[in-house]
C-alpha positions in Angstrom: -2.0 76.9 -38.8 -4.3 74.3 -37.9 -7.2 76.5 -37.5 -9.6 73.6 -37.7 -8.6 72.0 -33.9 -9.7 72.7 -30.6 -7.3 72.7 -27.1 -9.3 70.6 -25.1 -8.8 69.4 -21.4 -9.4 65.5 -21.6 -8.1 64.5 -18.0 -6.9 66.0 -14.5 -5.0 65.2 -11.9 -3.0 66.5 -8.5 -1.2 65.2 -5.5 -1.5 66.7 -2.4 0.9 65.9 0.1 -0.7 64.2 3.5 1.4 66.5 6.1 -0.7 69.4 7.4 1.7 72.4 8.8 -0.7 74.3 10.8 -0.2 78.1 11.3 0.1 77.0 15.1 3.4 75.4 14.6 5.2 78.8 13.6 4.2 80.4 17.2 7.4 78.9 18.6 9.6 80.4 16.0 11.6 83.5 16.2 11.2 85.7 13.1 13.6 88.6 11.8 13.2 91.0 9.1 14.9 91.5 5.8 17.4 94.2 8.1 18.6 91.1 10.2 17.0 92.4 13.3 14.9 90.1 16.0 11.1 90.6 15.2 10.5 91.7 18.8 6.3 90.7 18.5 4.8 88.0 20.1 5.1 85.1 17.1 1.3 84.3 17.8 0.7 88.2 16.6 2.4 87.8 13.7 1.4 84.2 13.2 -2.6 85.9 13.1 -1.9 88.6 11.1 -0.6 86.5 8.7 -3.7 84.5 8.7 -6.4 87.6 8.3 -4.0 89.1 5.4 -3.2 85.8 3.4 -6.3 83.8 4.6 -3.9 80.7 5.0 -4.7 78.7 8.1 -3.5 75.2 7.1 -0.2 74.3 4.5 1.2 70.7 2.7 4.7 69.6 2.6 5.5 66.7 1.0 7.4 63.8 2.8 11.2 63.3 3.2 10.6 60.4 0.5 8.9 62.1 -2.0 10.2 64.5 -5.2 8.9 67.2 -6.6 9.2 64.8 -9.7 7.6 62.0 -7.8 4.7 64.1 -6.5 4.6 65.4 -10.5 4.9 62.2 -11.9 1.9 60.8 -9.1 -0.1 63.5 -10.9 0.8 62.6 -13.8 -0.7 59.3 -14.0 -4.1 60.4 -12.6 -4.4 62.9 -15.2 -4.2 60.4 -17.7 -6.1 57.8 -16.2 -8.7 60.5 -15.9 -8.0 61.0 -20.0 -8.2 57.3 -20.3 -5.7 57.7 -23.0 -2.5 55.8 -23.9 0.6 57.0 -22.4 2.5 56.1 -25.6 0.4 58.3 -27.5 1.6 61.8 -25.9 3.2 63.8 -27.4 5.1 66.2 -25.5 5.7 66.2 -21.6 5.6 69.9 -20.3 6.9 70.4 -16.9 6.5 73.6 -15.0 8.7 74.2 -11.9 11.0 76.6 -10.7 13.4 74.6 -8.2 13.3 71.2 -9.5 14.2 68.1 -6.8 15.6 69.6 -3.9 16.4 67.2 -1.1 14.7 67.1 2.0 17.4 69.0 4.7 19.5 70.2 1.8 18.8 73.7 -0.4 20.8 72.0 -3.7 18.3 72.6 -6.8 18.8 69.3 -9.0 17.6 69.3 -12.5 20.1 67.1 -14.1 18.4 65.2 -15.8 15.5 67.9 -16.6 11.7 66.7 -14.2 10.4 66.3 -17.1 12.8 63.1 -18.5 12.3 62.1 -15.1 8.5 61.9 -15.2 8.5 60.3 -18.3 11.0 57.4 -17.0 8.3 56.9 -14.1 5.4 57.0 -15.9 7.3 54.0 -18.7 6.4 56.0 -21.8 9.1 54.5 -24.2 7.8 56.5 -27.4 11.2 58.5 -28.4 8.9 60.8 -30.1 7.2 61.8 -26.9 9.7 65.2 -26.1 9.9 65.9 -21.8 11.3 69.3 -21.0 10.7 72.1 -18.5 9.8 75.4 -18.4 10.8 78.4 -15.5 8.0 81.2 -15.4 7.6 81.3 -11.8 4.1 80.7 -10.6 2.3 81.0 -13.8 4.4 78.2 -15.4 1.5 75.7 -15.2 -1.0 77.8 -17.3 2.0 78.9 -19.7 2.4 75.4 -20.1 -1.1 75.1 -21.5 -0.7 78.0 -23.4 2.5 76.4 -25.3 0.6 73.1 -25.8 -2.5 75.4 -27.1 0.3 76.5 -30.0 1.7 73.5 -30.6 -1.6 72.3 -31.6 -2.3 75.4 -33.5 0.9 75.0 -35.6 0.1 71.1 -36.2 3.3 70.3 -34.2 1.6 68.2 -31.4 -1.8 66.4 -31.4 -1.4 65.4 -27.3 0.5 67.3 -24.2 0.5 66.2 -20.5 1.3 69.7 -18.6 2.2 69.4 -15.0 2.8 72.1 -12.0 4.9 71.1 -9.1 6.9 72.5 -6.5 8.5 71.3 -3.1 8.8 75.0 -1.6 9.1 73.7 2.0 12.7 72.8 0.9 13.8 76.2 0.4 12.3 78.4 2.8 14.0 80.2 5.2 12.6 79.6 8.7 13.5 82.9 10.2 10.9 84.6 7.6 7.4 85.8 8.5 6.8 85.0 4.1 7.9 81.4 5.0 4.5 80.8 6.0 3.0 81.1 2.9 4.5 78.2 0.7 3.5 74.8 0.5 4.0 71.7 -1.4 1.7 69.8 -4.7 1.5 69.3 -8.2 -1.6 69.2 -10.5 -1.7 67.9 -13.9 -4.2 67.8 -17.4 -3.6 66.2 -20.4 -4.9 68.3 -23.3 -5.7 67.2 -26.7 -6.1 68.4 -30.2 -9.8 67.7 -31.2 -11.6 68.6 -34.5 -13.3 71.7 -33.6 -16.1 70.8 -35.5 -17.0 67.9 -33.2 -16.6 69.8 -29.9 -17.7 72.8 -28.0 -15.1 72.7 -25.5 -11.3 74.3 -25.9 -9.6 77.0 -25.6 -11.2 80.4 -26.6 -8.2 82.5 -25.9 -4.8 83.2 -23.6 -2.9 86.5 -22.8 0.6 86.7 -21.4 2.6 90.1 -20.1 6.0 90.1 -18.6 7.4 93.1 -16.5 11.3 92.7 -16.1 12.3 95.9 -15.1 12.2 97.0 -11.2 9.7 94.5 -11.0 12.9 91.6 -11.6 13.8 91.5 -8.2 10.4 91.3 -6.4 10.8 87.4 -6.0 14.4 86.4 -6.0 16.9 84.0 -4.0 18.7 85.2 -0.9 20.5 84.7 2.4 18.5 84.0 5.6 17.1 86.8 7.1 18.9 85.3 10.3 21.9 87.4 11.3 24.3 84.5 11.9 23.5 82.6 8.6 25.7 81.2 6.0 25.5 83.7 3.3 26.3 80.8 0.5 23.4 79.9 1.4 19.9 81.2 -0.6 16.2 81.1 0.5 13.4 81.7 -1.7 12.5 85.5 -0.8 9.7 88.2 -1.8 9.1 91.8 -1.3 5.3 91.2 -0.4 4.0 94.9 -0.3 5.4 95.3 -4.4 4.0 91.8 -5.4 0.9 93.3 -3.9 0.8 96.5 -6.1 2.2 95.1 -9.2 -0.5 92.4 -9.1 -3.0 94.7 -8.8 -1.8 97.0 -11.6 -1.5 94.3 -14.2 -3.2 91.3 -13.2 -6.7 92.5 -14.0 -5.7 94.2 -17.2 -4.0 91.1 -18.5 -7.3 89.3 -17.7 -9.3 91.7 -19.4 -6.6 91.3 -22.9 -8.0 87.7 -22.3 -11.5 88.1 -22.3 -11.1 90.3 -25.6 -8.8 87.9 -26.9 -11.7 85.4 -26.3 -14.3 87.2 -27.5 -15.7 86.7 -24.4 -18.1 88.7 -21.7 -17.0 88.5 -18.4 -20.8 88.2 -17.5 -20.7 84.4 -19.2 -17.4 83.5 -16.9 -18.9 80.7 -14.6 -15.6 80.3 -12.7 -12.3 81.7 -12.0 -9.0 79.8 -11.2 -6.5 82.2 -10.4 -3.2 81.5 -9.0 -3.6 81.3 -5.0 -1.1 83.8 -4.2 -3.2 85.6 -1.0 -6.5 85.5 -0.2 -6.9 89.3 0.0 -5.1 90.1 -3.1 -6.8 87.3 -5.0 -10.1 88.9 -4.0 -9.1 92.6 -5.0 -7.6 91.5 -8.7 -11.1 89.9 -9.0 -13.2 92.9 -7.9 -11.0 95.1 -9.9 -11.2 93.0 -13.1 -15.2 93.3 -13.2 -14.8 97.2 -11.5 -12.9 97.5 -15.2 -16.6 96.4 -16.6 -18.7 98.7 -15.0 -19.4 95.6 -12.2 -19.4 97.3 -8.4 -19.2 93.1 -7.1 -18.0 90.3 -8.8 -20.6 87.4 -8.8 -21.1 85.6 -5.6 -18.9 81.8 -5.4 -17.1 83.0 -9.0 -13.3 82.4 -7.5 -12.5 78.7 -5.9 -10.4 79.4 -3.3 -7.9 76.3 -1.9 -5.4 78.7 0.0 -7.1 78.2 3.2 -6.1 74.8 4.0 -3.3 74.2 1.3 -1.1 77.5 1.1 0.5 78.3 -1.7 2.5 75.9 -3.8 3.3 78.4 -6.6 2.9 76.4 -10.2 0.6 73.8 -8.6 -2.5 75.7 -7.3 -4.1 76.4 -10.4 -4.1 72.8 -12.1 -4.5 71.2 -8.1 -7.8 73.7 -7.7 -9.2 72.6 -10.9 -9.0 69.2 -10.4 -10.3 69.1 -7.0 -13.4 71.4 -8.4 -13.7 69.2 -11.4 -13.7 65.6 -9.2 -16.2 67.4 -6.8 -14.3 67.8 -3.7 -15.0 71.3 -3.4 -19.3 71.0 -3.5 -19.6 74.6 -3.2 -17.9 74.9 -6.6 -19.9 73.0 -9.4 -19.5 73.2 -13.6 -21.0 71.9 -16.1 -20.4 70.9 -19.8 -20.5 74.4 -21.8 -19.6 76.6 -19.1 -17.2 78.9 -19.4 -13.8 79.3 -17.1 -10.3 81.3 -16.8 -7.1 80.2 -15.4 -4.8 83.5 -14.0 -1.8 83.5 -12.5 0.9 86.0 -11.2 4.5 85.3 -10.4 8.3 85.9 -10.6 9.7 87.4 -13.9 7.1 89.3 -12.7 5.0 87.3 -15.2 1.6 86.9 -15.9 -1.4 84.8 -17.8 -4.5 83.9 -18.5 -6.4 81.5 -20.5 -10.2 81.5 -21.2 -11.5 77.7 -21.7 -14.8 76.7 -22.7 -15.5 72.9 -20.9 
């Protein structure tokens, strides 16, 4: 156990796609519920009560020509530009996704070869030593993906790990679904590094991770369109909204809590948190529950970055995307600063869940 290092973040990076899908462009669409039956509301009414329950106004997609691989791969190489490292020097390539490449106008997942072997190809590391693979654990796969690297550190197996998030959810979404409107497209990136703890502050303090795989299994799970006359071969990513809803709030802010413990850390010295943008209501009422659990009536004013607005929900990619865009100062609003302390959460299919508590 190489109790001696620290997990520290040395670069960031994202890619967010250029197309902007406005909530406007779903008011021609005809919607039907999970029964099969013709939503028989105005699609403006449910179009704006989307909007006041998930806060979403604006999402991404990514191009025809662009992979989920290419868009990772894009974020890749910012991260470690941002590092200013040598790409020969990394260690391990951790990709998290849960779809892979999936061609624009077709629903075929492809992940033959793996995203990550892919993303190593475009980014011309030729070091055999540097090991690419992926990792499935739904929308928290990005901050598991830290949490592995943290370990591999920790054991002395690794000394340098590029961890990416990205997802082209546009690609299998089933048009005829009001939930459709929530995903989006992006990846983020950060390279972290193993540093002698005694020459740094920064790193992580510590992570917690729960998984739920009973009834919970099915709340987000493949199926047919919700479209009567569909072909039922074919499978759409689907989600039982109201259970996400209550199992997040049920676990999310105790798992959180196990984090800050873990960390030996007061949630009165978090300066930031970057949890998983899911829904902007739900996000808010983890949060207020996680410092209700402290004896806090309000969590601190500006304390949760919030991108869903105007980029949706692009499941493995918000947290790392959010972070970057705080870090390069294209969210003002939102600054940090050498010291501070900050927690990455996120909630997703499995049901899964984690956090991580990082000192910058």
């Amino acid at each position: 156990m190489q109790d001696n290092t620290a997990t520290v973040i040395t670069g960031t990076g994202c890619y967010i796609p250029e197309f902007v899908k406005t909530n406007n462009d779903f008011t021609s669409h005809n919607f039907y519920g999970a029964d099969n039956k013709f939503l028989d509301i105005e699609p403006h009414i449910i179009v704006e009560k989307f909007k006041k329950i998930t806060g979403i106004q604006e999402r991404r997609y990514a191009p025809s020509n662009i992979e989920s691989s290419d868009m990772a791969a894009i974020a890749g190489q910012r991260a470690i530009e941002d590092a200013g490292c040598d790409p020969e020097t990394i260690d391990q390539i951790i990709v998290a996704h849960n779809f892979g490449n999936v061609t624009k106008h077709t629903i075929q997942t492809d992940v033959l070869p793996a995203l990550a072997s892919r993303i190593k190809h475009a980014l011309k590391i030729k070091n055999p030593s540097c090991v690419p693979y992926d990792i499935l654990f739904g929308c928290p796969g990005w901050v598991q993906g830290v949490i592995q690297a943290h370990a591999y550190f920790k054991a002395g197996i690794a000394k340098k790990c590029l961890v990416i998030g990205t997802e082209t959810l546009s690609r299998v979404l089933d048009v005829y679904d009001r939930d459709s409107m929530i995903f989006s497209d992006g990846a983020g990136a950060c390279v972290l590094e193993a540093i002698d703890s005694s020459t740094t502050r920064s790193g992580i303090l510590g992570c917690s991770v729960q998984s739920h795989c009973g009834d919970e299994i099915g709340y987000l799970n493949m199926g047919k369109s919700y479209y009567p006359d569909s072909d039922p071969r074919i499978r759409y990513i689907k989600m039982k909204g109201r259970k996400v809803y209550e199992y997040a709030m049920k676990h999310v802010p105790e798992a959180m809590k196990i984090c800050l413990d873990n960390s030996g850390v007061d949630i009165t010295d978090v300066k930031k948190i970057f949890i998983h943008q899911a829904n902007e209501k739900m996000d808010e009422a983890i949060i207020k529950e996680l410092y209700k659990s402290f004896g806090i009536a309000n969590p601190p004013v500006n304390i949760m970055p919030m991108s869903i607005h105007n980029l949706g929900n692009s499941s493995v990619a918000t947290v790392p995307t959010l972070f970057d865009m705080v870090l390069k100062g294209r969210m003002p609003e939102h600054k940090l600063n050498a010291g501070e302390i900050v927690m990455f959460a996120s909630v997703g299919a499995g049901m899964n869940i984690n956090a991580v508590c990082y000192r910058l």
